[in-house]
C-alpha positions as CSV (number, residue, x, y, z in Angstrom):
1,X,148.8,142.5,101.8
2,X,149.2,146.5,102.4
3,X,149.1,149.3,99.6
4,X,151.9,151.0,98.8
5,X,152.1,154.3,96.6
6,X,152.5,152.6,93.3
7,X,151.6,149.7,90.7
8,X,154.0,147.6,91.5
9,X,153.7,145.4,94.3
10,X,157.2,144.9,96.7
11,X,158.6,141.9,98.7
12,X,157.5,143.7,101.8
13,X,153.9,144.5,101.3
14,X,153.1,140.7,101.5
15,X,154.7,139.7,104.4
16,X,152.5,142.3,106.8
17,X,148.6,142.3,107.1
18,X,146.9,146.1,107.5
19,X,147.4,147.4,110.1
20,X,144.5,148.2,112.5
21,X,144.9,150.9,115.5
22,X,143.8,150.5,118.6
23,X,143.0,153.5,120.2
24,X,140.5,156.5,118.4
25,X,142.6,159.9,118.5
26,X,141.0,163.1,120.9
27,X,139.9,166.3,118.6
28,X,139.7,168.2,122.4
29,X,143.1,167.2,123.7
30,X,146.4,169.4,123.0
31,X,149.0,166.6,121.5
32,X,152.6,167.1,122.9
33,X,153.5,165.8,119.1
34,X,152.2,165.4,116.1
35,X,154.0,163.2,113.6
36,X,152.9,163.6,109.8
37,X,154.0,160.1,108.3
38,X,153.2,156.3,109.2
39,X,156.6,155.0,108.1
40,X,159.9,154.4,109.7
41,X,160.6,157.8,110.3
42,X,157.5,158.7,111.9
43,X,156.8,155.3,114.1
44,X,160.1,155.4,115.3
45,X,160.3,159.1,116.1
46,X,156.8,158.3,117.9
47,X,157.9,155.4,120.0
48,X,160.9,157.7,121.3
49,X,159.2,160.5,122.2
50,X,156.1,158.3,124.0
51,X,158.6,156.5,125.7
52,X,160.2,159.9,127.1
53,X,156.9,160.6,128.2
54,X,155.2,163.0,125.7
55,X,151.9,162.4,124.6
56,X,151.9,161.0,120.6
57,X,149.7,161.1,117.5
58,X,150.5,159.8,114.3
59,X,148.8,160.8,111.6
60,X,149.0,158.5,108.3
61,X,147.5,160.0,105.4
62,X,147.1,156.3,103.9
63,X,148.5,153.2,105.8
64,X,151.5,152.5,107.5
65,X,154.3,151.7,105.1
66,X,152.1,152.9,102.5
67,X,155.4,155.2,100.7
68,X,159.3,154.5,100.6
69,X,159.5,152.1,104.0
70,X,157.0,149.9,101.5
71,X,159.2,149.9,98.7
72,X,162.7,149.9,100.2
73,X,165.5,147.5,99.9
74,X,166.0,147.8,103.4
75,X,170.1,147.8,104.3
76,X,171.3,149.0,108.1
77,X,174.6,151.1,106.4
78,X,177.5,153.0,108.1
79,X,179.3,152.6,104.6
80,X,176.9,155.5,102.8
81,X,176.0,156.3,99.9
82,X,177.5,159.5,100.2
83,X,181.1,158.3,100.9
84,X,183.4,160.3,103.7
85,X,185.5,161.9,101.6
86,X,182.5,163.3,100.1
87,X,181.4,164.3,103.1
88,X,184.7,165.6,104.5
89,X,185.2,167.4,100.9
90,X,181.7,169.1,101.2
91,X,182.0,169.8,105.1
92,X,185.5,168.5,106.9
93,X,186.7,165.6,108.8
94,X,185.3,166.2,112.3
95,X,181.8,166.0,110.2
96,X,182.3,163.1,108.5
97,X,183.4,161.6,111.9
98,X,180.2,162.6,113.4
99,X,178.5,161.5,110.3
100,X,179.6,157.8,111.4
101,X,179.2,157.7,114.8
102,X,175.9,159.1,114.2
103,X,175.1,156.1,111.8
104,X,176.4,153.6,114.4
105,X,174.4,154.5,116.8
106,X,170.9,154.1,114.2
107,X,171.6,150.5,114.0
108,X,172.4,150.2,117.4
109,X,169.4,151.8,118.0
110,X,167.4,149.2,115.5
111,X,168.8,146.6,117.1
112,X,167.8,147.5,120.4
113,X,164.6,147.7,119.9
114,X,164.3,144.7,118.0
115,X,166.0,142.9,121.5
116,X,163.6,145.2,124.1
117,X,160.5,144.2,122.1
118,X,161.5,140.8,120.5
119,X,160.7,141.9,116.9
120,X,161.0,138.7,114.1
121,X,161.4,140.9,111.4
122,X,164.8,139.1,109.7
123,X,167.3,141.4,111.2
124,X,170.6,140.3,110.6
125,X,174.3,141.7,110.9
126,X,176.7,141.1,107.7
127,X,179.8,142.8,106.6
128,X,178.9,145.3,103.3
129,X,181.5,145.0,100.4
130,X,182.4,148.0,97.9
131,X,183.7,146.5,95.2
132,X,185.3,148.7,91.8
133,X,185.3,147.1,88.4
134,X,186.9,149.4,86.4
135,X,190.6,151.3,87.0
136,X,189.1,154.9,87.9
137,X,186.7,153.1,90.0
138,X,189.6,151.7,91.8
139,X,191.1,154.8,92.3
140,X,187.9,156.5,93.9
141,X,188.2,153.3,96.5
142,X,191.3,154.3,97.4
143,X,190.2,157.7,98.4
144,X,186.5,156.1,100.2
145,X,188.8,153.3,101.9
146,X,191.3,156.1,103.6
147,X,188.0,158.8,104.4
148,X,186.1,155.6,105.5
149,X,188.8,154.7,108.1
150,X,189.7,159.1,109.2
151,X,185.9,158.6,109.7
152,X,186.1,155.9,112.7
153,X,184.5,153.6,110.5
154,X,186.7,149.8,110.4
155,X,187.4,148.5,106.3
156,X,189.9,146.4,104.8
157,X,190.9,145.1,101.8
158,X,189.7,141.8,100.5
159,X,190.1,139.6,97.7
160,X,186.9,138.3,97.8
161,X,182.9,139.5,97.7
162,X,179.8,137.9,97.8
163,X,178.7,138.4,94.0
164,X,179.8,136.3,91.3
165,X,181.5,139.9,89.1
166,X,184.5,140.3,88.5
167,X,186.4,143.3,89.9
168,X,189.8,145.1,90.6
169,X,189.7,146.0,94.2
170,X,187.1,145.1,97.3
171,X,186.9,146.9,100.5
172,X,185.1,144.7,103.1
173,X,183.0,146.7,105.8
174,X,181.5,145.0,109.3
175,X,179.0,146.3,111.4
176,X,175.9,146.5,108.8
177,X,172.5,144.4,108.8
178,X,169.7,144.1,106.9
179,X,165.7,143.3,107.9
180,X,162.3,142.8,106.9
181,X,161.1,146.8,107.1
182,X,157.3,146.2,107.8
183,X,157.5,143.8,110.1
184,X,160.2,145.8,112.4
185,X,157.8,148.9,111.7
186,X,154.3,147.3,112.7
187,X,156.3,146.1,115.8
188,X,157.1,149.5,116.9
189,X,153.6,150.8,115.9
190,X,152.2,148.5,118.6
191,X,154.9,149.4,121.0
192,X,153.9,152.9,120.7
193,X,150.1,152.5,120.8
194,X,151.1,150.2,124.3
195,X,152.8,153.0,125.6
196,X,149.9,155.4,125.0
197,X,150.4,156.5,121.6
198,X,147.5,157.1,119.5
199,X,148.0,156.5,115.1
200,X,145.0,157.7,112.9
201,X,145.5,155.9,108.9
202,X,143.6,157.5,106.1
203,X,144.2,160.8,107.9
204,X,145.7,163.8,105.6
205,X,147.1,166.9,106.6
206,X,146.1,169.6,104.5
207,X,147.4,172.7,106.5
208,X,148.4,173.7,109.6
209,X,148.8,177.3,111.6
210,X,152.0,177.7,113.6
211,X,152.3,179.5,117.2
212,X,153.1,178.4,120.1
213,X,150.2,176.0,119.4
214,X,149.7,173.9,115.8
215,X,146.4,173.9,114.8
216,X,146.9,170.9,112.2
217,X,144.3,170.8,109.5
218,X,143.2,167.1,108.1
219,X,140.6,165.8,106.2
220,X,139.5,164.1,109.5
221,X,139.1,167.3,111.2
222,X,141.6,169.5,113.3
223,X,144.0,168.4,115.7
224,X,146.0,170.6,118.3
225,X,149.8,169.5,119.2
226,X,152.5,171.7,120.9
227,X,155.0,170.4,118.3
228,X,154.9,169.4,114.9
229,X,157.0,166.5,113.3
230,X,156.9,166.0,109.2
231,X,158.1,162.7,108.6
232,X,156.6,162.4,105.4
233,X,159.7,162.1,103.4
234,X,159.4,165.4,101.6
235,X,157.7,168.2,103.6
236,X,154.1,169.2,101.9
237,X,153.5,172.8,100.7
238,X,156.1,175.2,99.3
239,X,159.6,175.0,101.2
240,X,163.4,176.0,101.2
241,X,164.1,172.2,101.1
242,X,162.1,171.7,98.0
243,X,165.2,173.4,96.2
244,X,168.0,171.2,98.1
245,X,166.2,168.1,97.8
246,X,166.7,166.0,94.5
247,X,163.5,163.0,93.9
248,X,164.5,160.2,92.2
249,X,163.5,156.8,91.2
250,X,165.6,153.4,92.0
251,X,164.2,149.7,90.3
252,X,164.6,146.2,92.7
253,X,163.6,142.7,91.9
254,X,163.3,139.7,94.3
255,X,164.1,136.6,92.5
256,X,164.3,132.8,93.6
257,X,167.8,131.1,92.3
258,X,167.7,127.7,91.0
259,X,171.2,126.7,92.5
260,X,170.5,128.4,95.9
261,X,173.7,130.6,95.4
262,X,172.5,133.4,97.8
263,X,175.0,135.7,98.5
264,X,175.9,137.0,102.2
265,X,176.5,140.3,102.8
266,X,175.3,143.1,101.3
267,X,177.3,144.2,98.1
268,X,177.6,147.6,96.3
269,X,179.2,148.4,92.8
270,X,180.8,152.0,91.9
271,X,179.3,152.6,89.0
272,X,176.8,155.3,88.7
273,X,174.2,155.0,89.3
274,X,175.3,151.4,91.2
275,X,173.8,148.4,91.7
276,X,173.3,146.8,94.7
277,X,172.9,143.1,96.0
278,X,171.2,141.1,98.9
279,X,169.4,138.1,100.3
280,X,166.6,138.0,102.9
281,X,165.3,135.2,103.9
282,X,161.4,135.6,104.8
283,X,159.4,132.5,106.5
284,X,161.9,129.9,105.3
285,X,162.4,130.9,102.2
286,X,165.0,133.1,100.4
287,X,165.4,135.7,98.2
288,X,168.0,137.5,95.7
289,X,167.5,141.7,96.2
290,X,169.1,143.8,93.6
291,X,168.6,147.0,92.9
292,X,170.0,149.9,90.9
293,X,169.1,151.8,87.5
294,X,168.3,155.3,89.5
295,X,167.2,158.2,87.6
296,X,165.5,161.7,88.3
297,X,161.9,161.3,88.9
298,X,159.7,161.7,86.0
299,X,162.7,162.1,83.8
300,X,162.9,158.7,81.7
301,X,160.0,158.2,79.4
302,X,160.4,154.1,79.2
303,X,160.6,152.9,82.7
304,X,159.2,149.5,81.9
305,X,163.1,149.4,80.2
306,X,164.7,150.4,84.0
307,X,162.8,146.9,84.8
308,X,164.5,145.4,82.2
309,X,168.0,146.3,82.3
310,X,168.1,145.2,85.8
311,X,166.9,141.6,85.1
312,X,168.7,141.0,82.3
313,X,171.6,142.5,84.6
314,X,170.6,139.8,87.3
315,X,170.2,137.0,84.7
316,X,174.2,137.7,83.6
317,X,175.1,136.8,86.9
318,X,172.9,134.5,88.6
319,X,170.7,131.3,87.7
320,X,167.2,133.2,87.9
321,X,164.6,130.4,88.3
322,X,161.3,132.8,89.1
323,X,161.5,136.9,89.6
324,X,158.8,136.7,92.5
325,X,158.7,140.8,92.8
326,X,159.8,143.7,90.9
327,X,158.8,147.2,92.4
328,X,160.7,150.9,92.0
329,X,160.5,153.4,94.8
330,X,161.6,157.1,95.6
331,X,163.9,158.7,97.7
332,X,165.0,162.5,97.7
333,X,169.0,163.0,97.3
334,X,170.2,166.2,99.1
335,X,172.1,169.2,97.6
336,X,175.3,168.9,99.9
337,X,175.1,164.8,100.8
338,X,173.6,164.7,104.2
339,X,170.1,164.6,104.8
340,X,168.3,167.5,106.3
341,X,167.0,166.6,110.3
342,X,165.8,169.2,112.4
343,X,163.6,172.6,112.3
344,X,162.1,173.5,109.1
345,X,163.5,176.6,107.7
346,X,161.7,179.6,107.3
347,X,159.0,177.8,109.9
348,X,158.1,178.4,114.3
349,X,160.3,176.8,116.2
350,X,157.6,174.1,117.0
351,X,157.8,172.5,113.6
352,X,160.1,169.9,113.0
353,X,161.2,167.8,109.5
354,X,163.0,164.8,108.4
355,X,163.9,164.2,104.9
356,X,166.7,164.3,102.2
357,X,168.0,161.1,103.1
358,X,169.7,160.0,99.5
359,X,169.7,156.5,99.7
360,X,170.1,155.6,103.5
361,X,166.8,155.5,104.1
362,X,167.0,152.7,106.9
363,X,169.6,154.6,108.8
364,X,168.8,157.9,108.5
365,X,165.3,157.2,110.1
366,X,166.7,155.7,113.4
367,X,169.2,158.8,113.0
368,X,165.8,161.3,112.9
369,X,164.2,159.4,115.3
370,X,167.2,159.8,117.9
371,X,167.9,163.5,117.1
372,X,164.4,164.8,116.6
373,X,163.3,163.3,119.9
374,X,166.4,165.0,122.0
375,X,165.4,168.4,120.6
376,X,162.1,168.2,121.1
377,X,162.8,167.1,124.6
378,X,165.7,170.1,125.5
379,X,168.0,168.0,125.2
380,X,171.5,168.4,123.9
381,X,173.6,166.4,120.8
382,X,176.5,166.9,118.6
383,X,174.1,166.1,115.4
384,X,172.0,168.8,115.5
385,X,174.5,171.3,113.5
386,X,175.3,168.2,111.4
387,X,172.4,168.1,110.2
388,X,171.0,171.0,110.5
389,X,168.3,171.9,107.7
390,X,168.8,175.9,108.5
391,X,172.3,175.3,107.0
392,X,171.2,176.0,103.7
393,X,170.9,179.7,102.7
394,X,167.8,181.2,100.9
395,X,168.6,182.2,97.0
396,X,166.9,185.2,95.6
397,X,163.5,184.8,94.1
398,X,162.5,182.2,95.7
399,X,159.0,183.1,95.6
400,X,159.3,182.6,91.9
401,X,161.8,179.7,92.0
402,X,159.5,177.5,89.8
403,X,157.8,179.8,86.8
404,X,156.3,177.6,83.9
405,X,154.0,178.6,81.4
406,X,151.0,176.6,82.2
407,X,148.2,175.6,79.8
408,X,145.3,175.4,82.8
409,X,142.5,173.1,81.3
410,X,140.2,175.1,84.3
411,X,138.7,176.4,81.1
412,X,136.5,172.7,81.2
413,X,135.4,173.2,84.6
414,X,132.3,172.0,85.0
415,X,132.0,171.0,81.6
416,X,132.4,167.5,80.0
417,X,134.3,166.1,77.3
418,X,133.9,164.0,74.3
419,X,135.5,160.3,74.6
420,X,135.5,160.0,70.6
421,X,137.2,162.8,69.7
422,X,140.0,162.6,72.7
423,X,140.6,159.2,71.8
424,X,141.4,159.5,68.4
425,X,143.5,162.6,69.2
426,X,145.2,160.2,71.7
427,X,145.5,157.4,70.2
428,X,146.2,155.6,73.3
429,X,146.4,151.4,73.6
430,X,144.6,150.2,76.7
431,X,146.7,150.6,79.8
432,X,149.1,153.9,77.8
433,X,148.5,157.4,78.8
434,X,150.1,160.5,77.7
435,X,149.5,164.5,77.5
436,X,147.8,166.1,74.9
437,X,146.5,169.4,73.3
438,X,142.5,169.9,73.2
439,X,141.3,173.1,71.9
440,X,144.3,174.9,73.2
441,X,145.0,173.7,76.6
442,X,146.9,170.0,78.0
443,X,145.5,167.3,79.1
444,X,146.7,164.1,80.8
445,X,144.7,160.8,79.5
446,X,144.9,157.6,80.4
447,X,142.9,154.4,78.9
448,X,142.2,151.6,81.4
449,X,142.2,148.2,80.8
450,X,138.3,148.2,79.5
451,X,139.1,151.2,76.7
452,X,137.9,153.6,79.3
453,X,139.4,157.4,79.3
454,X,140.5,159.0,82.2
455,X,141.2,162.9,81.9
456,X,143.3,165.6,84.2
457,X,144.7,168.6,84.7
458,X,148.3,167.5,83.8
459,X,149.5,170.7,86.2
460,X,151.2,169.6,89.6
461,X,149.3,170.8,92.5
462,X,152.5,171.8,94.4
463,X,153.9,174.0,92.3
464,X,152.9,174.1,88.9
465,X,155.0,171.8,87.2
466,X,153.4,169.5,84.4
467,X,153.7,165.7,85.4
468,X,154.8,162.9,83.7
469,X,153.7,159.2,82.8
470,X,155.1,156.2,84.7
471,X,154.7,153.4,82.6
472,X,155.7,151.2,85.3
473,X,153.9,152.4,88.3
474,X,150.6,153.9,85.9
475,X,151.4,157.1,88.1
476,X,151.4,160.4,86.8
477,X,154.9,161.9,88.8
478,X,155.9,165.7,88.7
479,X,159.7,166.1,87.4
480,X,160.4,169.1,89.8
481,X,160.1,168.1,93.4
482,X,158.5,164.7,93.3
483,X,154.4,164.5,93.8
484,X,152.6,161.6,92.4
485,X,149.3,160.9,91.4
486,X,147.7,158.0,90.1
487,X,145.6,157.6,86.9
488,X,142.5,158.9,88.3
489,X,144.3,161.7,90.0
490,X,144.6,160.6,93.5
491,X,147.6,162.1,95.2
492,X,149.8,159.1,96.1
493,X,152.7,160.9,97.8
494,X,153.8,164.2,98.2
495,X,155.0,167.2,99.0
496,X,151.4,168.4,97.0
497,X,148.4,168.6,99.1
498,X,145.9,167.9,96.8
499,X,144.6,165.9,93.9
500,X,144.7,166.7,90.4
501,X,141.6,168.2,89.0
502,X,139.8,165.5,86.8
503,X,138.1,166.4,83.6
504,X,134.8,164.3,83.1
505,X,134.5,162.4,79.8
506,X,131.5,161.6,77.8
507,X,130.5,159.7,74.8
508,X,128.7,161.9,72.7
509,X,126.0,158.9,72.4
510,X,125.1,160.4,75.9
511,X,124.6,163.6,74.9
């Protein structure tokens, strides 16, 4: 089984073993491309590029699939998340259009490559249904249906879906699929590394110094590239994007039915935020998928409770016998709707970045790794205004767009604490953690399974914000842009850099 960046272990982690690289990277070499990230977005961008000729190296700061590819629910989508009108609403028709064609061509794209290199990774086509429950939902259906079809992309009305609710109206869309992410990624990984490519796991970056060379910084040592790529789902360090780009939190559960009732086809409901419904079926046996309960990162205190709304959601509808997996992941919703694919604002032209894809994951990497690739090459498309990340205009301030008054525990550095007195001022059952006030400054503690404190600085190395408990995943995640960390401080995902300062704890026995 792989690690993934939380508690909670997904469907996907179990079906791949770690992956092992074959080839040891060159500290002496100039790179043509670096590529920050070791999931979809990166390994796909890769493979393009080394196919195209350019000399590759991924750098993984943990393991391949180790973030959001990892913890995905994995649907191939031209019916997005952010709908067409939407999109024409928020840009115009002739985007939307593009928006489409652009989404066709990412699971044409995933589908090639699973012919060219004979990937068993599940992949299937289905027809998606968007089905509306209530009477405004169906008029909001009404308006996606007619922007769906303006868009290019075939729907029709049907009086039937794949999910045992009952609803008002259905529109039935062909054209999507649905895989097994790890596998399909692990597959391209070993493409890439045949062609040339070189991946490095456990490899950070922790800076990097733009001209017409990047000088990338790692805890591995420094690597030189002509371009940079960061495919890392939300750019590290202190960015324009980091204002347009939304993290959140979405629950799923695998579950075995006792009457074998699987549903075909992928299936979406309009509330908000929806639920969504699928099968897979992984080495003879299948599996319910159904996800939903989104909410901001960091910003629900009980999120054992988001677990346990969406079972008993699943139990109303469908003859439960076992729930083999229940995992929550992240993703990063943009400011306007469309995710943000091209040259980092406020960056050299060297340095490229992929992110803000809402909750199209899946499609949105095959759409990075087509469009990053043909601008790194020269090469001319009709996406790269579309999703342009330079279409966003600076604010004022935004130096000092994040100002909180902090309570820095640095005050302890280098000192120790006593485990008697912070545990009664905690008051923590094993396996709780919270934030608290010692001698005027905060604190994050957590008590492990064997009574054992753990103590941090609770202050987000990104950018100052304090971070919050996940009950679920036992991470500690920032509420502003998204960093986690587990209980012992070890930064999980990012955009931060770096780990949270821990706070050693004594029993005054030892003193």
């Amino acid at each position: 089984m792989i690690q993934r960046d939380g508690n909670c272990t997904s469907l996907w982690q179990q079906v791949v073993e770690p992956y092992r690289p074959k080839h040891e990277a060159d500290h002496n070499i100039v790179y043509d491309v670096i590529i920050a990230g070791g999931g979809i977005t990166g390994i796909s961008t890769a493979l393009q590029l080394q196919k195209a000729g350019k000399n590759c190296l991924v750098l993984e700061a943990r393991n391949l699939c180790f973030g959001t590819t990892g913890g995905t629910t994995a649907h191939l989508n031209t019916l997005l998340d952010t709908p067409y009108n939407t999109i024409a609403s928020n840009f115009n028709k002739d985007t939307a259009q593009l928006v489409a064609q652009a989404a066709k061509e990412a699971i044409n794209l995933v589908r090639q490559n699973i012919e060219t290199y004979k990937i068993d990774c599940g992949f299937e086509e289905t027809d998606a249904y968007l089905f509306a429950i209530t009477e405004d939902h169906e008029k909001e259906l009404e308006e996606i249906s007619k922007a769906t079809t303006e868009a290019g992309v075939v729907n029709q009305y049907t009086d039937k879906i794949p999910v045992p609710i009952g609803f008002r109206k259905a529109i039935k869309v062909n054209g999507q699929a649905k895989f097994i992410p790890t596998r399909y990624v692990y597959a391209l990984a070993e493409a890439f590394e045949e062609a040339g490519g070189t991946i490095v796991e456990n490899c950070r970056i922790t800076g990097a110094t733009e001209g017409e060379q990047v000088k990338v910084e790692t805890n591995a040592g420094e690597f030189t590239a002509k371009a940079l790529v960061y495919a890392t789902h939300i750019p590290p360090g202190v960015n324009l994007l980091h204002l347009r780009c939304t993290p959140y939190r979405s629950y799923a559960m695998a579950v075995t039915l006792r009457n074998q009732q699987y549903p075909e086809g992928l299936a979406y409901d309009m509330y908000d935020p929806y639920h969504y419904y699928r099968t897979q079926e992984i080495d003879g046996k299948k599996y319910l998928i159904v996800g939903g309960y989104d909410h901001k990162t960091a910003h629900e205190s009980n999120t054992n409770q988001s677990f346990h709304e969406l079972e008993a959601h699943i139990r109303k509808h469908y003859d439960v016998a076992e729930v083999n997996y229940q995992w929550s992941s992240q993703y990063y919703e943009p400011a306007d709707g469309l995710p943000y694919i091209g040259r980092l604002p406020g960056h050299a032209e060297n340095i490229f970045v992929a992110t803000g894809y809402g909750g199209n994951g899946m499609t949105y990497s095959a759409v990075s790794a087509m469009l990053l690739s043909k601008m790194i090459l020269n090469e001319e498309s009709p996406y790269i205004q579309v999703f342009n990340p330079n279409r966003i205009k600076p604010v004022a301030g935004f130096v000092n767009f994040i100002k909180h008054n902090t309570d820095v525990i640095r005050q302890f550095a280098g000192k120790w604490l006593p485990h008697e007195e912070l545990d009664e001022l905690s008051g923590l059952a094993t396996g709780e953690a919270k934030v608290i006030k010692y001698k005027g400054a905060k604190i994050a503690i957590y008590k492990d399974e064997e009574g054992r404190l753990h103590a941090l600085d609770p202050i987000c190395t990104h950018m100052k914000c304090e971070v919050r408990w996940n009950m679920a995943e036992r991470s500690w995640d920032c509420p502003c842009h998204g960093a986690r960390y587990s209980y012992d401080g070890e930064l999980l995902t990012g955009p931060a850099s770096h780990e949270l300062e821990q706070v050693e704890i004594k029993s005054l026995v030892e003193k």
